[in-house]
C-alpha positions as CSV (number, residue, x, y, z in Angstrom):
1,X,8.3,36.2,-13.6
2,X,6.6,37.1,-10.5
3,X,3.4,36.8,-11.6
4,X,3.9,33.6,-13.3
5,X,5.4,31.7,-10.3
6,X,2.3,33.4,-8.4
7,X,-0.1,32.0,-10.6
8,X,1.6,28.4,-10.5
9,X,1.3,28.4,-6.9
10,X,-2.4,29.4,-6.4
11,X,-3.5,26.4,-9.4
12,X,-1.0,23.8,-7.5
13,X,-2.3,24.9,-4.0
14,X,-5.7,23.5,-5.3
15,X,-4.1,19.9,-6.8
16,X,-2.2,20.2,-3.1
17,X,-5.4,20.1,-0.9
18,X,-7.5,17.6,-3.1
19,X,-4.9,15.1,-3.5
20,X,-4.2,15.3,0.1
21,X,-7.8,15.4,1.0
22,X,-8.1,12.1,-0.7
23,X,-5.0,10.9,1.1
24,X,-6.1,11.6,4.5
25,X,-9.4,9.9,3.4
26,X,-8.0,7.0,1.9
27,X,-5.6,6.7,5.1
28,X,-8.6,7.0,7.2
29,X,-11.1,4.7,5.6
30,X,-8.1,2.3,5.6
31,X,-7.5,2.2,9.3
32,X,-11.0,2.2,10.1
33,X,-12.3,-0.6,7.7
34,X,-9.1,-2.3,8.7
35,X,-8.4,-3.3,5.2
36,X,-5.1,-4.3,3.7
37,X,-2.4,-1.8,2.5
38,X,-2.6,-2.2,-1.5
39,X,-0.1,-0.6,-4.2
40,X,-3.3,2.0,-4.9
41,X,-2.6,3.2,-1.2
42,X,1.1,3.6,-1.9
43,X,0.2,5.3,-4.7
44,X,-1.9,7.8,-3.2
45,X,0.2,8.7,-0.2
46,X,3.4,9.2,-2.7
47,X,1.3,11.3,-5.0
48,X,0.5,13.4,-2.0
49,X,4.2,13.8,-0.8
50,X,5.2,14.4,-4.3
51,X,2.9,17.2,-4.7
52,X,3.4,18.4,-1.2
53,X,7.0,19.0,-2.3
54,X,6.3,20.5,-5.8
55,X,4.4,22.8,-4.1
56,X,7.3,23.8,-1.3
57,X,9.7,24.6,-4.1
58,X,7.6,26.4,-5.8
59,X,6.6,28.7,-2.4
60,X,10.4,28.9,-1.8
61,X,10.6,30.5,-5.1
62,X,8.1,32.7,-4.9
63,X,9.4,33.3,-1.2
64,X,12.6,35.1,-2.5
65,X,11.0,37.4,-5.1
66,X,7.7,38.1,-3.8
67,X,7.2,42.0,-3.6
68,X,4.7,40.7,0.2
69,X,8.1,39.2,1.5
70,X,10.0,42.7,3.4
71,X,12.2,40.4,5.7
72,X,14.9,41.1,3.2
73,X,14.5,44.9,2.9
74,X,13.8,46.1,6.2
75,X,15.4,46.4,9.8
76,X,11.8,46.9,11.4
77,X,10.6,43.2,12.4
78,X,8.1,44.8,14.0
79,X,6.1,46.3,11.5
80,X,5.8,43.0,9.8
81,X,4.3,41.7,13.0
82,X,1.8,44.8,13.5
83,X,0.0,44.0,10.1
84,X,-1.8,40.9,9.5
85,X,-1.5,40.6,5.6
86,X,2.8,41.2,5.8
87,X,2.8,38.9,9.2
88,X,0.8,36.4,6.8
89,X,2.9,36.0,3.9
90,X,6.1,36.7,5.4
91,X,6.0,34.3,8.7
92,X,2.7,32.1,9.1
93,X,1.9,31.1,6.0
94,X,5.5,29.8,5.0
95,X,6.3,28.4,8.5
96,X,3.0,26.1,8.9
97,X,3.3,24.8,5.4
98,X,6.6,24.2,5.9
99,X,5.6,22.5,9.1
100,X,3.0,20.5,7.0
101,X,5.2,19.3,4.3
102,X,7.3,17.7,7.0
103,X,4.4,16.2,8.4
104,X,3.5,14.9,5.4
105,X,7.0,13.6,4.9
106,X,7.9,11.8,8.6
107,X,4.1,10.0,8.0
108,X,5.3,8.7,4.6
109,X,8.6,7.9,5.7
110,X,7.2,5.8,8.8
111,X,4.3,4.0,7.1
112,X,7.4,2.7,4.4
113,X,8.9,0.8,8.1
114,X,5.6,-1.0,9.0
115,X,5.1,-4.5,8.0
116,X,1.2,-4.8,7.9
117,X,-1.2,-2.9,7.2
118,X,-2.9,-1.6,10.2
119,X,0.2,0.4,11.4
120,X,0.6,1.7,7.9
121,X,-2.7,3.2,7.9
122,X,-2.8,4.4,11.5
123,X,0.7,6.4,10.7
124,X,-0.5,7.7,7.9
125,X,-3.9,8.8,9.2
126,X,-1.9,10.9,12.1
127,X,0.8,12.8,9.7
128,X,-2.1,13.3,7.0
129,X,-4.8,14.4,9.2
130,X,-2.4,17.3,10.9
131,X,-0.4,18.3,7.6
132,X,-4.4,18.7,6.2
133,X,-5.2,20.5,9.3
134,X,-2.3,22.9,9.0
135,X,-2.8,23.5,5.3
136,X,-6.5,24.2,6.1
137,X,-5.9,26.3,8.9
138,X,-3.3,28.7,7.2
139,X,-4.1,29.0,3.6
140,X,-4.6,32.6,2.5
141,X,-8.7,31.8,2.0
142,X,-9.3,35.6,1.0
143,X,-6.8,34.9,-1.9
144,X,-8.2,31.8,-3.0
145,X,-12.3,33.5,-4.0
């Protein structure tokens, strides 16, 4: 089962960053070209948050029954921060993505408030831009090639 859930997580981790890529650039070129806020926006900031979350519960499964995850089996927090792979998986990884998927979140939750386009955009140019950022930043590149 391990293995499986493993697997699901890597192939959804690249749906994850495209469709928020696309997002962010979509939020972008929308506040720049100061265009108006159309259902095929919508559309493409839900799909990110929607995938964003997917891919949470998915890393919360594979949280609790990944053989990388000690927290559960050891009284030495220390160790776990003294090696970069364990201090990875079991700390940095989860905690930024989890910081990311509430940044995706808050910037879909505040763009739904806005009444016209140009705040819509601008709020979801911010959120996107730093949840991107953090995913960039902390995904396990050596995993991933």
């Amino acid at each position: 089962m391990y293995t499986a859930v493993q697997h699901l997580h890597s192939y959804w981790a690249y749906l994850v960053v495209l469709i928020v890529i696309l997002a962010t650039f979509n939020a972008l070129s929308g506040a720049i070209g100061k265009r108006q806020f159309a259902h095929r926006d919508f559309r493409v900031s839900l799909f990110a948050l929607i995938v964003c979350h997917i891919q949470l519960l998915i890393g919360l499964i594979l949280f609790f029954i990944s053989p990388m995850i000690i927290w559960f089996s050891t009284d030495d927090i220390g160790s776990i921060m003294k090696d970069d792979t364990l201090r990875l998986y079991n700390l940095e990884h989860p905690l930024l993505m989890i910081i990311a998927v509430i940044l995706i979140t808050i910037g879909y939750s505040k763009h739904k408030k806005k009444l016209t386009s140009a705040p819509k955009f601008k709020i979801l140019s911010i959120y996107y831009t730093l949840a991107l950022i953090a995913i960039l930043a902390i995904i396990p590149w050596n995993a991933w090639f």
